[in-house]
C-alpha positions in Angstrom: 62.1 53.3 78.2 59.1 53.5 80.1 57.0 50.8 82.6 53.8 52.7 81.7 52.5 52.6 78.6 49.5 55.5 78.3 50.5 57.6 81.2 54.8 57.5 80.3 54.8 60.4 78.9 52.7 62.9 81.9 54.4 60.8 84.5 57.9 61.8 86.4 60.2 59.0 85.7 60.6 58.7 89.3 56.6 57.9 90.0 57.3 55.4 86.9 59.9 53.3 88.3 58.1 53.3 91.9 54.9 51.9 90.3 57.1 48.7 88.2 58.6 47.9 91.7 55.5 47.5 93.3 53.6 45.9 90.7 56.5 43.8 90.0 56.6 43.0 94.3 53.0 42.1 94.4 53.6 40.0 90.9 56.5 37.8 93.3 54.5 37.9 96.0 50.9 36.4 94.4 49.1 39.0 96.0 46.8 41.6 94.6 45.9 45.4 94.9 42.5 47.1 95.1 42.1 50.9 95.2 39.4 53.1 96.8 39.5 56.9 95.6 37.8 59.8 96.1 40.1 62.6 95.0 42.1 60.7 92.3 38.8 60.1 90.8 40.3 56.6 89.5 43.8 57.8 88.4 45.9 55.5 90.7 43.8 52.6 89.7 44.9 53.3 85.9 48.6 53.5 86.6 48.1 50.4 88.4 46.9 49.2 85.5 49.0 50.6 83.2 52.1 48.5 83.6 52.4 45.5 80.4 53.1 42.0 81.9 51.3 42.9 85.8 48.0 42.7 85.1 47.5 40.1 87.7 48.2 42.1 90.6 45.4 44.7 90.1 42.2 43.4 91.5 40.1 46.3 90.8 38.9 50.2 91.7 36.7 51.9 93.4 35.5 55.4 92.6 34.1 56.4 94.9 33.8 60.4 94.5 30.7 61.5 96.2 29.7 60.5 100.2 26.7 58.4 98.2 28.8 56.2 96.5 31.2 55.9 99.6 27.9 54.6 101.3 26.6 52.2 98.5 30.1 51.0 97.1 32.2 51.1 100.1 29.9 50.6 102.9 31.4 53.8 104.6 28.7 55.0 107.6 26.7 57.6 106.7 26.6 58.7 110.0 30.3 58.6 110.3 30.5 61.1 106.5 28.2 62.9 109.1 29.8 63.5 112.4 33.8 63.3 110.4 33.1 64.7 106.9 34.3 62.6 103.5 37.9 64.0 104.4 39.0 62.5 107.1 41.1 59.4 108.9 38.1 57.4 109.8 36.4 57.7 106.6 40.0 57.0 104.9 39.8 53.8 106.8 36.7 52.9 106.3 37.2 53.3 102.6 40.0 50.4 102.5 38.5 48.4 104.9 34.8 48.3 102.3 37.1 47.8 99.5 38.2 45.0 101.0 35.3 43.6 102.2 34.1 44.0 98.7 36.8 42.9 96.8 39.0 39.8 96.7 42.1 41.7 96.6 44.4 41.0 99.7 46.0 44.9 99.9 43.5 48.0 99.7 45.1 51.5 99.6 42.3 54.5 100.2 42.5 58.1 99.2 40.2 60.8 100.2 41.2 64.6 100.0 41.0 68.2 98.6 42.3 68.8 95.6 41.2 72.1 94.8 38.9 74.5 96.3 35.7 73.1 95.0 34.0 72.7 98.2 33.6 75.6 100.5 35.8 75.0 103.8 37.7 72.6 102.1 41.3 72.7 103.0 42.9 72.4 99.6 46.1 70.1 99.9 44.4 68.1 102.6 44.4 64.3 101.5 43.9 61.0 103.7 45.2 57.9 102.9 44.8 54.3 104.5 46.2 51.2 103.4 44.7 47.8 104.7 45.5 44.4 103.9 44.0 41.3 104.5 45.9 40.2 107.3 44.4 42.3 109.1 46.6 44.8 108.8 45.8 49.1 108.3 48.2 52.1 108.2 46.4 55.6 107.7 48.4 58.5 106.6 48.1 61.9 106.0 49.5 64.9 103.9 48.9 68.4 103.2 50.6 69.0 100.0 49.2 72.8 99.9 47.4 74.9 97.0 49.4 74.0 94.5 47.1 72.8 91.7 44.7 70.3 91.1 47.1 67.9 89.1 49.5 68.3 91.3 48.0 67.6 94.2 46.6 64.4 92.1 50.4 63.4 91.0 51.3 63.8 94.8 48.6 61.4 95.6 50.1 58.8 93.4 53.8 59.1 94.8 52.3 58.5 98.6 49.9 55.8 97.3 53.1 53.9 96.0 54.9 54.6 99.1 52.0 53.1 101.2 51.8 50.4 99.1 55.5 49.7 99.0 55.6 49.6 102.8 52.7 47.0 103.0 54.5 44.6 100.4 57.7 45.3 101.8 59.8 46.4 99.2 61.4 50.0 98.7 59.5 52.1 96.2 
């Protein structure tokens, strides 16, 4: 049986059990998760909200797809989408730390990345993650998962999303 409920049947069982041990962590823990995305266009923020009896660890998500609504939502520079470009470690970082600042969630976990080959230039593959938390904490991460496909880059971005927010709950995913 499956954690999810909507998404059990596209999801590997492997991405399923990883997202019931970190809901279930941040559950024990009292603490809550916001997401920022750009590339996922909202999908981690819908498994995260996809597991019965965990509601209360999601705070909420932030789509933030263009560099606009990174601006106005996120409170991302424009000057820094300027000099770095949407894809990149600072803005990555800047994404968790705005949802954070915006948010009352006490872990933020950022994606911001190429999924396909949409924009000319783009490296497709190229994602950036950052996690922050309220402590005060931030881990940034990047991965280049390669032209593989637009949902699978996606599904990709799920599986290191959990990992990063696994490591700042401390618990294995």
């Amino acid at each position: 049986m499956s954690a999810t409920e909507a998404l059990a049947p596209a999801l590997p069982l492997a991405l399923d059990l990883k997202v019931l041990r970190v809901l279930q962590a941040a559950c024990d823990q009292h603490r809550t998760i916001a997401t920022a995305e750009s590339c996922t266009g909202g999908l981690l923020a819908s498994l995260l909200t996809d597991v019965p009896g965990c509601s209360q660890a999601f705070e909420r998500g932030f789509v933030a797809y263009t560099p606009a609504a990174k601006m106005e939502l996120l409170r991302v520079p424009a000057r820094m989408l300027e000099d770095e470009g949407a894809v990149s470690q600072t803005v990555a970082a800047a994404m968790a730390r705005g949802a954070l600042k915006a948010s009352d969630a006490d872990i933020t976990l950022s994606i911001t990345g190429y999924a396909d080959a949409n924009d000319a230039g783009a490296v497709v593959g190229l994602v950036h993650f950052a996690c922050a938390t309220r402590e005060g904490g931030l881990r940034t991460h990047v991965e280049f998962y390669g032209d593989r496909g637009r949902a699978a880059v996606r599904l990709a971005c799920l599986e290191t999303s959990l990992d990063l927010l696994a490591r700042a709950l401390d618990v294995r995913a």
